[in-house]
C-alpha positions as CSV (number, residue, x, y, z in Angstrom):
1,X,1.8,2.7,-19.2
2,X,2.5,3.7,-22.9
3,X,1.9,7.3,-22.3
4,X,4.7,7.4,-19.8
5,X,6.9,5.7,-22.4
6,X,6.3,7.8,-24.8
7,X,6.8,10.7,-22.5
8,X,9.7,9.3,-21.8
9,X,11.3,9.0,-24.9
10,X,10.7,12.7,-25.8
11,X,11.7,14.6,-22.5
12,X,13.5,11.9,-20.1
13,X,17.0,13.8,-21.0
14,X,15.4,17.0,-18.6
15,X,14.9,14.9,-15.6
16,X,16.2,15.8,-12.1
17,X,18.5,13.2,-11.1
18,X,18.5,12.6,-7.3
19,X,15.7,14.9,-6.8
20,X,14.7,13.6,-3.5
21,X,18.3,14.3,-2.1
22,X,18.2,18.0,-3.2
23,X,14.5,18.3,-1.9
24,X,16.1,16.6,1.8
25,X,19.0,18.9,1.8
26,X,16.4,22.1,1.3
27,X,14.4,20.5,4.1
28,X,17.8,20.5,6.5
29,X,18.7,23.7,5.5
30,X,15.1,25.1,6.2
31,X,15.0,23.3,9.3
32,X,18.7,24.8,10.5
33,X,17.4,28.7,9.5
34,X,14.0,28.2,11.6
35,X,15.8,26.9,14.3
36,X,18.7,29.0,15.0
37,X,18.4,31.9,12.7
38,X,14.4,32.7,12.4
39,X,12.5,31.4,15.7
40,X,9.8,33.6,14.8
41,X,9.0,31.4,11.2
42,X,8.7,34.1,9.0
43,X,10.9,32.3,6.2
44,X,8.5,29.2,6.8
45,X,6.1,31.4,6.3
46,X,7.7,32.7,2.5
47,X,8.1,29.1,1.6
48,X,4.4,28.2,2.1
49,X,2.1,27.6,-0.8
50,X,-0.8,30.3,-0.2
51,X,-3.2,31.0,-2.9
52,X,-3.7,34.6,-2.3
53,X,-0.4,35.3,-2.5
54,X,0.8,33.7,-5.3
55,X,-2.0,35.8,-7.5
56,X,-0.2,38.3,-6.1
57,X,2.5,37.2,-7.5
58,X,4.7,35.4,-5.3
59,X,4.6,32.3,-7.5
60,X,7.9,31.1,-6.2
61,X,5.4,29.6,-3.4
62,X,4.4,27.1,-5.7
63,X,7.8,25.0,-5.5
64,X,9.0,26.3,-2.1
65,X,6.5,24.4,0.0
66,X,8.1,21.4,-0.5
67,X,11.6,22.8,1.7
68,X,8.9,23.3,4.7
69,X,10.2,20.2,7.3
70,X,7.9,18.8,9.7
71,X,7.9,20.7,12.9
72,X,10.1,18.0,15.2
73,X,12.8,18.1,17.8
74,X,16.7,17.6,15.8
75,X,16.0,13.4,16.5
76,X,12.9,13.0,14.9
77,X,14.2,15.3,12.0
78,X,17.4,13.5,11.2
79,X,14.8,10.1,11.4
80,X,12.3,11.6,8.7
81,X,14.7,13.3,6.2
82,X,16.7,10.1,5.9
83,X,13.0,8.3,5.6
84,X,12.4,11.3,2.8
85,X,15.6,10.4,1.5
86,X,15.6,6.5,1.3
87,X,12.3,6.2,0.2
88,X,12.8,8.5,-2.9
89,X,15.9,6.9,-3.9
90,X,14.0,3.5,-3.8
91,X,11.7,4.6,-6.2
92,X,14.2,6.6,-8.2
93,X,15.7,3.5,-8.8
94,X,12.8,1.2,-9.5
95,X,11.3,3.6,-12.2
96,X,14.1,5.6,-13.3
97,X,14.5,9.7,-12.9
98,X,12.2,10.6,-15.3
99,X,9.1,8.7,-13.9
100,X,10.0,9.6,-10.2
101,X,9.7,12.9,-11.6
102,X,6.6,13.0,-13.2
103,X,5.2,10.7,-9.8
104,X,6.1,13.9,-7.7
105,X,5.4,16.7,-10.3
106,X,2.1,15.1,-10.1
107,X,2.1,15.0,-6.4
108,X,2.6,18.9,-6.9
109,X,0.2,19.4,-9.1
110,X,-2.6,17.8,-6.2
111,X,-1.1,19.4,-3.7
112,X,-1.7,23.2,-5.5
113,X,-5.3,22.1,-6.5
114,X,-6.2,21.3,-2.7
115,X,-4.8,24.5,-1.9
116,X,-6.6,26.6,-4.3
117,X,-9.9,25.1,-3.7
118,X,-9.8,25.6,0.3
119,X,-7.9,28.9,-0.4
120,X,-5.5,27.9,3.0
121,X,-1.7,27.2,3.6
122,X,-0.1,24.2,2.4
123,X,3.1,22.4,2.9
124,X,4.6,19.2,1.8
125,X,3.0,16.7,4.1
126,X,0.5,14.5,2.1
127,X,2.6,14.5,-0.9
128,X,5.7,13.0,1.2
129,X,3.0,10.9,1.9
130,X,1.9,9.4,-1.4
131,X,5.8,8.6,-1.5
132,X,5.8,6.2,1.4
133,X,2.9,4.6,-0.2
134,X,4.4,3.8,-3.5
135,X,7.2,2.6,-1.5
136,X,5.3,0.5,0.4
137,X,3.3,-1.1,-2.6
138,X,6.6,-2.0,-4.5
139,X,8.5,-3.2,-1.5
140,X,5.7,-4.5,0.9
141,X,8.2,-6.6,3.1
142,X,11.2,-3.9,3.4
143,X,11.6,-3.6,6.8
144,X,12.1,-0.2,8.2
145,X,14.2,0.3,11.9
146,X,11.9,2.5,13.4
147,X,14.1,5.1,15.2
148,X,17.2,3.0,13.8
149,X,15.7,0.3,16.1
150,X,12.1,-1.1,16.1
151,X,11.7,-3.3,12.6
152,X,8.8,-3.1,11.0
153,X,7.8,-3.9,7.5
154,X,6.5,-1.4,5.5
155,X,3.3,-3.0,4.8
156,X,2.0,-2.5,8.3
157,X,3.1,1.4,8.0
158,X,1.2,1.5,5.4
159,X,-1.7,0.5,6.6
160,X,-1.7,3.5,9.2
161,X,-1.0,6.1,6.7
162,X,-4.0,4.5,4.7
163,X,-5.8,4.7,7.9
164,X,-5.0,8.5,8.7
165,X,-5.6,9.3,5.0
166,X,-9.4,7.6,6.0
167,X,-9.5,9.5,9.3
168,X,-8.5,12.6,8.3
169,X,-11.1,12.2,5.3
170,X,-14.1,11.6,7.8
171,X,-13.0,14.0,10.9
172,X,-11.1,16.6,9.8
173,X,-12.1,19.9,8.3
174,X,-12.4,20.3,4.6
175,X,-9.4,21.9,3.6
176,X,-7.4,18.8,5.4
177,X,-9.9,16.4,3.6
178,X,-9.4,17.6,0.0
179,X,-5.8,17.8,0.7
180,X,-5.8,14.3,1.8
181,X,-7.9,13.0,-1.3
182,X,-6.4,15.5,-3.8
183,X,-2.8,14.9,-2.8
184,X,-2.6,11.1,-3.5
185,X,-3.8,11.5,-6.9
186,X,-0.4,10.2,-8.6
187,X,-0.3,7.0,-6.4
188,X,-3.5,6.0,-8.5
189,X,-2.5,6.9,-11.7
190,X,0.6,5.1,-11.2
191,X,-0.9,2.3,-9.3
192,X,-4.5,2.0,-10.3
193,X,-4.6,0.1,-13.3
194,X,-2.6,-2.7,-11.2
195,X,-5.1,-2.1,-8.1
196,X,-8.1,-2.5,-10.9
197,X,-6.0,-5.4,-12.5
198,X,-5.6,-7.4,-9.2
199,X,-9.5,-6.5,-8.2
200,X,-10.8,-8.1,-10.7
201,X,-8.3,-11.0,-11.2
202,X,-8.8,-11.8,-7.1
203,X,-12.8,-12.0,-7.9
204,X,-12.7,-14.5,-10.7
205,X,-10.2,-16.6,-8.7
206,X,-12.7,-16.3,-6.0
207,X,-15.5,-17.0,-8.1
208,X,-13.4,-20.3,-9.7
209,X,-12.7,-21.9,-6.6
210,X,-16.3,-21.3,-5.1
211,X,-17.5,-23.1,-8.3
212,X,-15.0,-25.5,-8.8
213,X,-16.1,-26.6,-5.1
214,X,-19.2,-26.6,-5.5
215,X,-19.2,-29.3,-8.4
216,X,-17.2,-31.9,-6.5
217,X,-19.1,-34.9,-5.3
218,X,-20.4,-34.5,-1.8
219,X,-19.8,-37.6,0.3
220,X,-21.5,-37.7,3.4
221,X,-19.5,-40.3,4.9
222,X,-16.0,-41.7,5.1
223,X,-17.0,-45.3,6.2
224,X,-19.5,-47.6,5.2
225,X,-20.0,-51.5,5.4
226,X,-20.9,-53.2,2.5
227,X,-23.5,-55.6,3.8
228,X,-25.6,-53.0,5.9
229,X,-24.4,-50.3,5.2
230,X,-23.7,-48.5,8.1
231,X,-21.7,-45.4,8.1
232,X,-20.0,-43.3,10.7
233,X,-22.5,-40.6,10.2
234,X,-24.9,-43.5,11.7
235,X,-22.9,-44.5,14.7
236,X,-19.9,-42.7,15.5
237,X,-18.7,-45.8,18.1
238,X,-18.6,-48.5,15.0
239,X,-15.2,-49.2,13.9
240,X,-14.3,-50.6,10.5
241,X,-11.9,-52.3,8.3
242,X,-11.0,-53.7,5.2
243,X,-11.4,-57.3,4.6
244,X,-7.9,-58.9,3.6
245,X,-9.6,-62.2,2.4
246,X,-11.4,-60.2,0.0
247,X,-11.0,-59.1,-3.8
248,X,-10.3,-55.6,-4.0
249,X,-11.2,-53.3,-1.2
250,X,-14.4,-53.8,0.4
251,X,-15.0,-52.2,3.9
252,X,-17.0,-54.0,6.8
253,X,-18.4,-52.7,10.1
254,X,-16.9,-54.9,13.1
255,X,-20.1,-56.6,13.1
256,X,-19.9,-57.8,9.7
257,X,-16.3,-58.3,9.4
258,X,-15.8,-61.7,10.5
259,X,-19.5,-62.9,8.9
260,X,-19.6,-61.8,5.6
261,X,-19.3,-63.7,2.9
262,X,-15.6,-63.3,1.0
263,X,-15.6,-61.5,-2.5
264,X,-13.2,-63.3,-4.8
Protein backbone atom coordinates (compact mmCIF):
# COMPACT_ATOMS: atom_id res chain seq x y z
CA UNK A 1 0.00 0.00 0.00
CA UNK A 2 1.92 3.22 -1.29
CA UNK A 3 -0.19 5.51 0.80
CA UNK A 4 0.92 3.78 3.92
CA UNK A 5 4.53 4.21 2.71
CA UNK A 6 4.34 7.30 2.10
CA UNK A 7 2.68 7.94 5.39
CA UNK A 8 5.18 6.34 6.69
CA UNK A 9 8.05 8.14 5.60
CA UNK A 10 6.62 11.53 6.81
CA UNK A 11 5.26 10.63 10.40
CA UNK A 12 6.61 6.98 11.37
CA UNK A 13 9.18 8.89 13.88
CA UNK A 14 5.64 9.68 16.16
CA UNK A 15 4.60 6.12 16.48
CA UNK A 16 3.78 4.49 19.80
CA UNK A 17 6.12 1.81 20.26
CA UNK A 18 4.68 -1.23 22.23
CA UNK A 19 1.27 0.22 22.17
CA UNK A 20 -0.52 -2.86 22.83
CA UNK A 21 1.57 -3.42 26.12
CA UNK A 22 0.61 0.05 27.55
CA UNK A 23 -3.15 -0.43 26.30
CA UNK A 24 -2.86 -4.21 28.51
CA UNK A 25 -1.32 -2.60 31.38
CA UNK A 26 -4.38 0.24 31.40
CA UNK A 27 -6.65 -2.78 31.02
CA UNK A 28 -5.02 -4.49 34.34
CA UNK A 29 -4.98 -1.48 36.09
CA UNK A 30 -8.77 -0.81 35.27
CA UNK A 31 -9.60 -4.17 36.07
CA UNK A 32 -7.65 -4.02 39.72
CA UNK A 33 -9.66 -0.39 40.53
CA UNK A 34 -13.24 -2.07 39.54
CA UNK A 35 -12.46 -4.84 41.52
CA UNK A 36 -11.18 -3.83 44.78
CA UNK A 37 -11.46 -0.18 44.85
CA UNK A 38 -14.92 0.77 42.80
CA UNK A 39 -17.43 -2.30 42.99
CA UNK A 40 -20.04 0.08 42.06
CA UNK A 41 -18.28 0.86 38.29
CA UNK A 42 -18.50 4.37 38.25
CA UNK A 43 -14.74 4.74 36.94
CA UNK A 44 -15.91 2.18 34.08
CA UNK A 45 -18.37 4.26 33.71
CA UNK A 46 -15.92 7.66 33.10
CA UNK A 47 -13.79 5.55 30.78
CA UNK A 48 -16.69 4.72 28.41
CA UNK A 49 -17.15 6.28 25.03
CA UNK A 50 -20.76 8.01 25.24
CA UNK A 51 -21.66 10.38 22.63
CA UNK A 52 -23.64 12.75 24.71
CA UNK A 53 -21.13 13.27 26.85
CA UNK A 54 -18.28 13.86 25.02
CA UNK A 55 -20.34 17.01 23.24
CA UNK A 56 -20.47 17.89 26.57
CA UNK A 57 -17.20 17.90 26.73
CA UNK A 58 -15.71 15.05 28.25
CA UNK A 59 -13.70 14.19 25.11
CA UNK A 60 -11.20 12.21 27.13
CA UNK A 61 -13.94 9.38 26.50
CA UNK A 62 -12.81 9.12 23.11
CA UNK A 63 -9.37 7.24 24.03
CA UNK A 64 -10.40 5.94 27.52
CA UNK A 65 -12.71 3.21 26.26
CA UNK A 66 -10.05 1.17 25.19
CA UNK A 67 -8.73 0.70 29.30
CA UNK A 68 -12.44 -0.86 29.82
CA UNK A 69 -11.46 -4.95 30.34
CA UNK A 70 -13.94 -7.50 29.70
CA UNK A 71 -16.09 -8.24 32.60
CA UNK A 72 -14.31 -11.87 33.73
CA UNK A 73 -13.35 -13.66 36.88
CA UNK A 74 -9.03 -12.82 37.63
CA UNK A 75 -8.45 -16.37 35.35
CA UNK A 76 -10.13 -15.48 32.32
CA UNK A 77 -8.59 -11.90 32.68
CA UNK A 78 -4.94 -12.83 32.97
CA UNK A 79 -5.87 -15.41 29.74
CA UNK A 80 -7.28 -12.35 27.58
CA UNK A 81 -4.87 -9.52 28.44
CA UNK A 82 -1.84 -11.79 27.60
CA UNK A 83 -4.08 -12.81 24.25
CA UNK A 84 -4.41 -8.73 23.96
CA UNK A 85 -0.86 -8.58 24.51
CA UNK A 86 0.57 -11.40 22.21
CA UNK A 87 -1.51 -10.74 19.46
CA UNK A 88 -0.48 -6.92 19.24
CA UNK A 89 3.05 -7.64 19.55
CA UNK A 90 2.72 -10.11 16.56
CA UNK A 91 1.47 -7.62 14.50
CA UNK A 92 3.70 -4.91 15.89
CA UNK A 93 6.33 -6.90 14.54
CA UNK A 94 5.13 -7.96 11.25
CA UNK A 95 4.30 -4.36 10.08
CA UNK A 96 6.27 -2.26 12.23
CA UNK A 97 4.94 0.52 14.92
CA UNK A 98 3.90 2.83 12.72
CA UNK A 99 1.39 0.68 10.72
CA UNK A 100 0.09 -1.17 13.86
CA UNK A 101 -0.69 2.20 14.79
CA UNK A 102 -2.50 3.47 12.08
CA UNK A 103 -4.37 -0.42 11.97
CA UNK A 104 -5.76 0.47 15.55
CA UNK A 105 -6.16 4.35 15.23
CA UNK A 106 -8.35 3.22 12.47
CA UNK A 107 -10.00 0.62 14.58
CA UNK A 108 -10.81 3.81 16.79
CA UNK A 109 -11.87 5.74 14.41
CA UNK A 110 -14.94 2.74 13.61
CA UNK A 111 -15.43 2.25 16.91
CA UNK A 112 -16.44 6.26 17.59
CA UNK A 113 -18.51 6.26 14.29
CA UNK A 114 -20.69 3.20 15.52
CA UNK A 115 -21.13 5.00 18.63
CA UNK A 116 -22.23 8.23 17.38
CA UNK A 117 -24.61 6.79 14.97
CA UNK A 118 -26.61 4.57 17.69
CA UNK A 119 -25.87 7.36 20.22
CA UNK A 120 -25.09 4.27 23.03
CA UNK A 121 -22.08 3.24 25.21
CA UNK A 122 -19.14 1.72 23.77
CA UNK A 123 -16.13 -0.08 24.89
CA UNK A 124 -13.17 -1.77 23.28
CA UNK A 125 -14.62 -5.12 22.39
CA UNK A 126 -15.03 -5.34 18.47
CA UNK A 127 -11.86 -3.41 17.89
CA UNK A 128 -9.79 -6.07 20.12
CA UNK A 129 -11.53 -8.03 17.79
CA UNK A 130 -10.41 -6.83 14.37
CA UNK A 131 -6.90 -7.54 16.00
CA UNK A 132 -7.31 -11.22 16.48
CA UNK A 133 -8.39 -11.28 12.87
CA UNK A 134 -5.39 -9.75 11.44
CA UNK A 135 -3.58 -12.05 13.44
CA UNK A 136 -5.27 -14.77 12.35
CA UNK A 137 -4.95 -13.95 8.52
CA UNK A 138 -1.08 -13.44 8.78
CA UNK A 139 -0.46 -16.43 10.98
CA UNK A 140 -3.26 -18.90 10.05
CA UNK A 141 -1.51 -22.00 11.63
CA UNK A 142 -0.18 -20.35 15.10
CA UNK A 143 -1.48 -22.42 17.45
CA UNK A 144 -2.96 -20.79 20.48
CA UNK A 145 -3.08 -22.97 24.22
CA UNK A 146 -6.47 -22.23 24.97
CA UNK A 147 -6.45 -21.61 28.82
CA UNK A 148 -2.51 -22.40 28.55
CA UNK A 149 -3.78 -25.88 27.54
CA UNK A 150 -6.19 -26.81 24.69
CA UNK A 151 -4.12 -26.05 21.17
CA UNK A 152 -5.88 -24.73 18.63
CA UNK A 153 -4.87 -22.99 15.51
CA UNK A 154 -5.91 -19.63 14.96
CA UNK A 155 -7.59 -20.26 11.88
CA UNK A 156 -10.40 -22.23 13.49
CA UNK A 157 -10.75 -19.11 16.11
CA UNK A 158 -11.20 -17.19 13.50
CA UNK A 159 -13.75 -18.65 12.02
CA UNK A 160 -15.93 -18.18 15.18
CA UNK A 161 -15.28 -14.61 15.56
CA UNK A 162 -16.19 -14.28 11.79
CA UNK A 163 -19.23 -16.26 12.74
CA UNK A 164 -20.22 -13.99 15.80
CA UNK A 165 -19.40 -10.96 13.71
CA UNK A 166 -22.34 -12.67 11.13
CA UNK A 167 -24.55 -13.51 14.14
CA UNK A 168 -24.44 -10.50 15.86
CA UNK A 169 -25.04 -8.71 12.33
CA UNK A 170 -28.40 -10.73 11.75
CA UNK A 171 -29.77 -11.03 15.57
CA UNK A 172 -28.69 -8.50 17.49
CA UNK A 173 -29.96 -4.91 17.91
CA UNK A 174 -28.76 -2.15 15.73
CA UNK A 175 -26.41 -0.43 17.76
CA UNK A 176 -24.44 -4.04 18.22
CA UNK A 177 -24.86 -4.52 14.40
CA UNK A 178 -23.25 -1.25 13.24
CA UNK A 179 -20.66 -1.71 15.91
CA UNK A 180 -19.89 -5.03 14.58
CA UNK A 181 -19.74 -3.85 10.75
CA UNK A 182 -18.29 -0.36 11.52
CA UNK A 183 -15.62 -1.64 13.92
CA UNK A 184 -13.71 -4.00 11.41
CA UNK A 185 -13.33 -1.42 8.94
CA UNK A 186 -9.29 -1.41 9.21
CA UNK A 187 -9.08 -5.24 8.80
CA UNK A 188 -10.40 -4.44 5.07
CA UNK A 189 -8.42 -1.70 4.27
CA UNK A 190 -5.49 -3.45 5.34
CA UNK A 191 -6.53 -6.77 4.01
CA UNK A 192 -9.00 -6.18 1.22
CA UNK A 193 -6.98 -5.59 -1.75
CA UNK A 194 -5.25 -9.16 -0.88
CA UNK A 195 -8.96 -10.73 -0.16
CA UNK A 196 -9.96 -8.99 -3.73
CA UNK A 197 -6.45 -10.19 -5.13
CA UNK A 198 -6.94 -13.88 -4.07
CA UNK A 199 -10.83 -13.69 -5.24
CA UNK A 200 -10.24 -13.17 -8.34
CA UNK A 201 -6.93 -15.08 -8.82
CA UNK A 202 -8.86 -18.37 -7.12
CA UNK A 203 -11.74 -17.84 -10.00
CA UNK A 204 -9.47 -17.90 -13.03
CA UNK A 205 -7.57 -20.87 -11.64
CA UNK A 206 -10.97 -22.32 -11.26
CA UNK A 207 -12.05 -21.35 -14.45
CA UNK A 208 -8.42 -22.77 -16.14
CA UNK A 209 -8.63 -26.11 -14.83
CA UNK A 210 -12.51 -26.49 -15.60
CA UNK A 211 -11.40 -25.67 -19.25
CA UNK A 212 -8.22 -27.24 -19.42
CA UNK A 213 -10.41 -30.50 -18.50
CA UNK A 214 -12.74 -30.08 -20.57
CA UNK A 215 -10.42 -30.16 -23.74
CA UNK A 216 -8.78 -33.42 -22.99
CA UNK A 217 -9.77 -36.38 -25.04
CA UNK A 218 -12.56 -38.40 -23.49
CA UNK A 219 -11.90 -42.11 -23.57
CA UNK A 220 -14.68 -44.17 -22.86
CA UNK A 221 -12.73 -47.18 -22.22
CA UNK A 222 -9.49 -48.47 -20.83
CA UNK A 223 -9.50 -51.87 -22.87
CA UNK A 224 -10.27 -52.85 -26.16
CA UNK A 225 -9.36 -55.83 -28.50
CA UNK A 226 -8.21 -55.12 -31.68
CA UNK A 227 -9.97 -57.67 -33.75
CA UNK A 228 -13.62 -57.08 -32.27
CA UNK A 229 -13.28 -54.66 -30.50
CA UNK A 230 -14.70 -55.24 -27.37
CA UNK A 231 -14.18 -53.07 -24.49
CA UNK A 232 -14.78 -53.27 -20.74
CA UNK A 233 -17.48 -50.87 -20.96
CA UNK A 234 -19.07 -53.92 -23.10
CA UNK A 235 -18.46 -56.77 -20.72
CA UNK A 236 -17.04 -56.03 -17.45
CA UNK A 237 -16.12 -60.09 -17.02
CA UNK A 238 -13.60 -60.06 -20.35
CA UNK A 239 -10.08 -59.97 -19.40
CA UNK A 240 -7.34 -58.79 -21.67
CA UNK A 241 -3.78 -58.67 -22.55
CA UNK A 242 -1.18 -57.68 -24.66
CA UNK A 243 0.08 -60.02 -27.26
CA UNK A 244 4.01 -60.68 -26.73
CA UNK A 245 4.38 -62.23 -30.29
CA UNK A 246 3.23 -59.07 -31.55
CA UNK A 247 4.82 -55.76 -33.02
CA UNK A 248 4.27 -52.97 -30.77
CA UNK A 249 1.44 -53.12 -28.36
CA UNK A 250 -1.70 -54.42 -29.48
CA UNK A 251 -4.36 -55.61 -26.88
CA UNK A 252 -6.65 -58.72 -27.37
CA UNK A 253 -9.74 -60.00 -25.45
CA UNK A 254 -9.11 -63.67 -24.06
CA UNK A 255 -11.01 -64.77 -26.88
CA UNK A 256 -8.97 -63.40 -29.41
CA UNK A 257 -5.75 -63.74 -27.82
CA UNK A 258 -4.60 -66.98 -28.81
CA UNK A 259 -6.44 -66.65 -32.53
CA UNK A 260 -5.37 -63.67 -33.98
CA UNK A 261 -3.24 -63.34 -36.41
CA UNK A 262 0.42 -61.85 -35.21
CA UNK A 263 1.39 -58.20 -36.26
CA UNK A 264 5.09 -58.11 -37.30
Amino acid sequence: MRWFDKLERKFGNIAIKGLMGYIVGLNAFVYLLTNFLDTTGTYTAKLMLIPELVLRGEVWRLFTYIFIPPEASWVFILFVLYFYYMVGNGLEREWGSFRFNIYYFIGMVGTTIAAFLTGGGTTAVYLNLSLFLAFARIYPDFQLLIFFILPVKMKYLAWLNWAFIAYTVVFEPVPFKVAALVSIINYFVFFGKDIVTRTNTGRQVYYNRKRFNANLPKMAYIHKCKICGITEKDNPQMDFRYCADCEGNHEYCMKHLETHEHVK
